[in-house]
TIKOLSE-53074 format. One record per residue (C-alpha): residue number from 1; residue in three letters; chain; x, y, z. Coordinates in steps of 0.25 Angstrom, whole numbers, plus 5000, padded with zeros to 4 digits. Example, Ala and Ser with C-alpha at 12.3 -4.5 7.8 and 13.67 -1.06 7.14 Angstrom:
<rs>
{num = 1; residuo = Ala; cadena = A; east = 5049; north = 4982; up = 5031}
{num = 2; residuo = Ser; cadena = A; east = 5055; north = 4996; up = 5029}
</rs>
This chain:
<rs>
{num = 1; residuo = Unk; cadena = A; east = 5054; north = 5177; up = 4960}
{num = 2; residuo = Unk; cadena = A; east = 5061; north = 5171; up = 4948}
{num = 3; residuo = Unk; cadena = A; east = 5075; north = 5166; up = 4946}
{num = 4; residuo = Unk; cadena = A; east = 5086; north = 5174; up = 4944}
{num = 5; residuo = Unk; cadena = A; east = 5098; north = 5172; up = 4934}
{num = 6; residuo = Unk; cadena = A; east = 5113; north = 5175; up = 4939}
{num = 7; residuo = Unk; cadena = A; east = 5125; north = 5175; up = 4935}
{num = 8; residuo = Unk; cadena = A; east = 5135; north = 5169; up = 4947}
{num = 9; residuo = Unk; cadena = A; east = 5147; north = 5176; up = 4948}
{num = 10; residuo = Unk; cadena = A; east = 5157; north = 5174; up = 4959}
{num = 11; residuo = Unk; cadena = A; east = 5152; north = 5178; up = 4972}
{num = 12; residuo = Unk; cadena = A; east = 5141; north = 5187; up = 4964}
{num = 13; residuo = Unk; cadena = A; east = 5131; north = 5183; up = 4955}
{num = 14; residuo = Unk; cadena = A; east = 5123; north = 5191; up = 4945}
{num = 15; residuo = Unk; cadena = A; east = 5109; north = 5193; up = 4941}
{num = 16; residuo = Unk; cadena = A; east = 5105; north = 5190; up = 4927}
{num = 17; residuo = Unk; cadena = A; east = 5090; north = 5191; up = 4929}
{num = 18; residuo = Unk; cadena = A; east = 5083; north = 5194; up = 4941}
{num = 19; residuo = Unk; cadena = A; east = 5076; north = 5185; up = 4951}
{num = 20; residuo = Unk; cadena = A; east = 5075; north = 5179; up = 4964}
{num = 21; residuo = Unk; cadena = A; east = 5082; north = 5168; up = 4965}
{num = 22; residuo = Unk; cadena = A; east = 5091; north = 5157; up = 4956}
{num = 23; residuo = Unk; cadena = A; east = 5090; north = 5142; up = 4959}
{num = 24; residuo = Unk; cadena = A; east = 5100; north = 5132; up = 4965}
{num = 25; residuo = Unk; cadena = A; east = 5106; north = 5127; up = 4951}
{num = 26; residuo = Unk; cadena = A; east = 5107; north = 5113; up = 4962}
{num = 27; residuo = Unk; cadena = A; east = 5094; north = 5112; up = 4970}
{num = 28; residuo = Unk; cadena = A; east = 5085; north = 5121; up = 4961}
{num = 29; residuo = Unk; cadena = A; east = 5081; north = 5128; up = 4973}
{num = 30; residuo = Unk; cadena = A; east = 5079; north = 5144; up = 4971}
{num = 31; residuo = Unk; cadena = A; east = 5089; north = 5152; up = 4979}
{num = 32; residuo = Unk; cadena = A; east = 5085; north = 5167; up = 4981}
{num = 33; residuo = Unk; cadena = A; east = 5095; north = 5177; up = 4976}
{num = 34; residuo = Unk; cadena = A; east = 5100; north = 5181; up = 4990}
{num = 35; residuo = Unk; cadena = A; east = 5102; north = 5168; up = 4997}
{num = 36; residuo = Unk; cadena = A; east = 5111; north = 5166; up = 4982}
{num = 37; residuo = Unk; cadena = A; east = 5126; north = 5161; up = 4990}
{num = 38; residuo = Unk; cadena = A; east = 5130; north = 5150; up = 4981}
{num = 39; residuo = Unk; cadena = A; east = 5135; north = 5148; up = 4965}
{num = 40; residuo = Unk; cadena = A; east = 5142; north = 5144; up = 4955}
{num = 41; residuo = Unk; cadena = A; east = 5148; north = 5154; up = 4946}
{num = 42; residuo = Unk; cadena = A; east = 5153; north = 5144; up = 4935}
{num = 43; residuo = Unk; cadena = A; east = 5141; north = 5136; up = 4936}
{num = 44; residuo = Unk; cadena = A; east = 5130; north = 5148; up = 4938}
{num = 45; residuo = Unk; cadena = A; east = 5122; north = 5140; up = 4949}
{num = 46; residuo = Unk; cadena = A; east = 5117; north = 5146; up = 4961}
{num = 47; residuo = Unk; cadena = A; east = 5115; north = 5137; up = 4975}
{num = 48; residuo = Unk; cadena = A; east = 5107; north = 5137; up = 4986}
{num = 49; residuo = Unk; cadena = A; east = 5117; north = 5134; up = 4996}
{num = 50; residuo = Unk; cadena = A; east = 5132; north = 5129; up = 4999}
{num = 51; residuo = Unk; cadena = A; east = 5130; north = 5114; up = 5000}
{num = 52; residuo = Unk; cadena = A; east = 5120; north = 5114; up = 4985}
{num = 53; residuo = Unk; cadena = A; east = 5133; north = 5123; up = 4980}
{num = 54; residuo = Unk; cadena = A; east = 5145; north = 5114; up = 4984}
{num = 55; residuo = Unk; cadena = A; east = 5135; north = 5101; up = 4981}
{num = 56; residuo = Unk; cadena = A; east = 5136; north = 5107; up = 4966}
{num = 57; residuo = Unk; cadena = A; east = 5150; north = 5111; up = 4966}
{num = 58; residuo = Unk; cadena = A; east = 5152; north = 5095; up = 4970}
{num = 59; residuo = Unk; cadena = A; east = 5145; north = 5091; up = 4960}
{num = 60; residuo = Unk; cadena = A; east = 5152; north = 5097; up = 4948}
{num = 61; residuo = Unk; cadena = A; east = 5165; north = 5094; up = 4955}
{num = 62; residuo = Unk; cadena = A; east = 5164; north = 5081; up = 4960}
{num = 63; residuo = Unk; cadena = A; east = 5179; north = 5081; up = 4962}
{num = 64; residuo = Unk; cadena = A; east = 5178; north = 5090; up = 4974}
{num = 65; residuo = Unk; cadena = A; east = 5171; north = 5078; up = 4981}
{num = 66; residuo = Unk; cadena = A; east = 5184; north = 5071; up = 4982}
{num = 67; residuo = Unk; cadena = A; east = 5192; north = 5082; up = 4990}
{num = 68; residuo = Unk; cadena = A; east = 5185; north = 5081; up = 5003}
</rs>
């Protein structure tokens, strides 16, 4: 299959063109369009997983860090 565009809305996203899958904007990998759990509507990434979502979210908030 080849790789779908979407547009992530929150809680929803929408199908620009068709496919089968987008990629992890973090590791690349290819995530199948019904294992798709985790985005980022301002930023228009998809995730493969929790953990890949909340290292990004650190990452373009490093201030966060410090409130452990």
């Amino acid at each position: 299959g080849r790789e779908a565009r979407i547009r992530y809305l929150d809680g929803d996203f929408q199908v620009i063109s068709p496919g089968a899958f987008v990629r992890c904007a973090v590791t690349g990998e290819n995530i199948a369009l019904e294992e798709l759990k985790y985005w980022n509507v301002e930023r228009q990434e998809a995730y493969v997983d929790a953990g890949v979502s909340l290292e990004r979210e650190l990452a373009a908030h490093p201030e966060w860090r410090k409130r452990r």
